[in-house]
N, C-alpha and C positions, 0 to 999 in steps of 0.2 A: 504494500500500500504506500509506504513512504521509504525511503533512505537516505541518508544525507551526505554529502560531500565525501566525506574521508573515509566511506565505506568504497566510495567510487574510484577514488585515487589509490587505494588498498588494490583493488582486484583489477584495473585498469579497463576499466566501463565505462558507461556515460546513466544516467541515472534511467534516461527511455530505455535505454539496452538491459537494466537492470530488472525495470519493473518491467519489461517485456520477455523476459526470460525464466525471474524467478529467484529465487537462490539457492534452491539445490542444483542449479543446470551446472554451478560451479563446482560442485563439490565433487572429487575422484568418487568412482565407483563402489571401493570399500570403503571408504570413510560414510557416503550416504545410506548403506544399509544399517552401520551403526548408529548413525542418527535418526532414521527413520524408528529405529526400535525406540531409541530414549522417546523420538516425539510421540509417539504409540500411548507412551507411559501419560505421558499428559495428557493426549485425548481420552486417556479412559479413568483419569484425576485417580491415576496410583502416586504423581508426583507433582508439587506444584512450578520448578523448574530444573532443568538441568543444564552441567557445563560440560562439553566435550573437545578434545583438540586434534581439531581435520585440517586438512590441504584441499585448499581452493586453486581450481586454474583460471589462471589470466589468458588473455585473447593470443596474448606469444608464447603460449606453450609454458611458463615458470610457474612452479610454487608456491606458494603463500602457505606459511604454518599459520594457523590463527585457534586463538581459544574464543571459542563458542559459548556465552551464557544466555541461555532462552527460556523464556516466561512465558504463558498463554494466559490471555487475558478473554474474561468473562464479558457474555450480554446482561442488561439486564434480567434477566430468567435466568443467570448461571448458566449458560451455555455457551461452548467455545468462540469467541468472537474471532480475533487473532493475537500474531505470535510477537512479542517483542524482544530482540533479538542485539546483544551487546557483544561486539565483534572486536577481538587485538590482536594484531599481528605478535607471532610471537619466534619470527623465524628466525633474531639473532640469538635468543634461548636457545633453541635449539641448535643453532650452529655451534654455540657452545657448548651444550651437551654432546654433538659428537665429537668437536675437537677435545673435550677431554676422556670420552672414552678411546679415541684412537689412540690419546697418547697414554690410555691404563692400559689397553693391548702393547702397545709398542713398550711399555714397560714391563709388561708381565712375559712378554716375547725377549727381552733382554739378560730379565733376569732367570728366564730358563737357559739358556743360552749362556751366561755368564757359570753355571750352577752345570752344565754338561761340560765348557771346557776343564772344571775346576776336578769334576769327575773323573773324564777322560786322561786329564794329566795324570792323577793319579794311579788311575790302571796301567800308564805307560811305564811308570816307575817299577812296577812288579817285575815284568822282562829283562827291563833294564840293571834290575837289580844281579838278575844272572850270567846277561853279559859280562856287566864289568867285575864283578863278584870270579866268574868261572877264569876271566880273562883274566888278573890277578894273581887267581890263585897258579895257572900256568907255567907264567914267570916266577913265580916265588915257591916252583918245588924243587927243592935238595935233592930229593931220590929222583926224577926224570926231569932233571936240567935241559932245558931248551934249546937247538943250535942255535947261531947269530942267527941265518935266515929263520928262522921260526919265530924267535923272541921279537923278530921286528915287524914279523906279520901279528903277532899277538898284539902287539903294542898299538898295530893301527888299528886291529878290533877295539882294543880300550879305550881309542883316538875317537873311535865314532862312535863310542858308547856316550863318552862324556861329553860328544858335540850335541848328541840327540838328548841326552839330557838337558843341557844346555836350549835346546829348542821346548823343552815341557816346559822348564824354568822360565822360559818368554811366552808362555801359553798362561801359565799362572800369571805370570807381569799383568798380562793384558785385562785380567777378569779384577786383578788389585786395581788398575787405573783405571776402568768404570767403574769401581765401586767406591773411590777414591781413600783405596789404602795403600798406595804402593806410597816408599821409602829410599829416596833417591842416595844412593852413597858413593860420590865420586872417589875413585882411586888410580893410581897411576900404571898404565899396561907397558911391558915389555912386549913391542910389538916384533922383535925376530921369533919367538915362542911360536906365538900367533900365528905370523904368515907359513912359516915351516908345517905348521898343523893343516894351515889350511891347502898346502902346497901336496902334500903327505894324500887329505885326502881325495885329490883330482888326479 
């Protein structure tokens, strides 16, 4: 029967177009069978009004979240005359509501993720424990001494044990600096050590 200005400017109408249409013409398919039910409720005075929050479309195709508060008003005789109807947009809410659920997923996705590299390292360490444990023990038996060639093939097994360790150890780093526990401690490297190992193992 009526609507005024900033219902029009809301759904992007003109008010003939509106009161030629209707207001459910706007409403998505499932949102209007849920409102249909709530209005049902009022035509048979199980409820004197209800709020619901549906997507209306505009003439370009976009969304409009709005919260719906509607009242049905009586004739004289108590019988249903019409609806009146208090409409707000409320689609930066909910643009809010999903940028914070996306970023409780993308936090609940990290900290799984953070919580399997943490796992993962440590099942690496089991192996590696008998690597470098077996390779060790090799070189350091008295009753079956190693030849040079042998002892130096052992030693580059130990070489890549403690490099792969070294790699679990930078798997742990990484789960400490997203979680902001890692503990930086500068020290000074001898780098002929270094390049020799890394020389050793290419």
């Amino acid at each position: 029967i009526q609507v005024n200005g900033a219902y029009c400017e809301m759904v992007g109408l003109s008010r003939d177009e509106l009161l030629a249409t209707g207001p459910t013409a706007l409403s998505l398919a499932d949102d209007r069978r849920a409102d249909q039910a709530q209005l049902q409720q009022l035509l048979d005075g199980k409820a004197a009004r209800y709020t619901v929050e549906k997507r209306l479309r505009r003439p370009d195709g976009t969304l409009v979240w709005v919260l719906e508060a509607v009242a049905l008003a009586h004739d004289e005789l108590g019988s249903p005359d019409y609806l009146i109807s208090v409409t707000k947009d409320i689609g930066s809410r909910k643009q809010a509501q999903a940028a914070l659920l996306a970023a409780e997923v993308a936090l609940r996705a990290n900290a799984a993720k953070t919580e399997f590299l943490s796992r993962m390292s440590h099942e690496l360490r089991t192996p590696l424990n008998a690597v470098l444990g077996f390779s060790q023990l090799l070189q350091r038996d008295p009753a079956h001494p190693l030849t040079a060639g042998q002892a130096q093939q052992v030693r580059h097994i130990e070489l890549a044990g403690q490099h792969l360790l070294a790699l679990v150890d930078d798997v742990l780093d990484l789960s400490r600096i997203e979680s902001g526990r890692l503990t930086m401690s500068p020290d000074a490297v001898i780098l002929q050590p270094v390049a020799e190992e890394a020389l050793a193992l290419v």
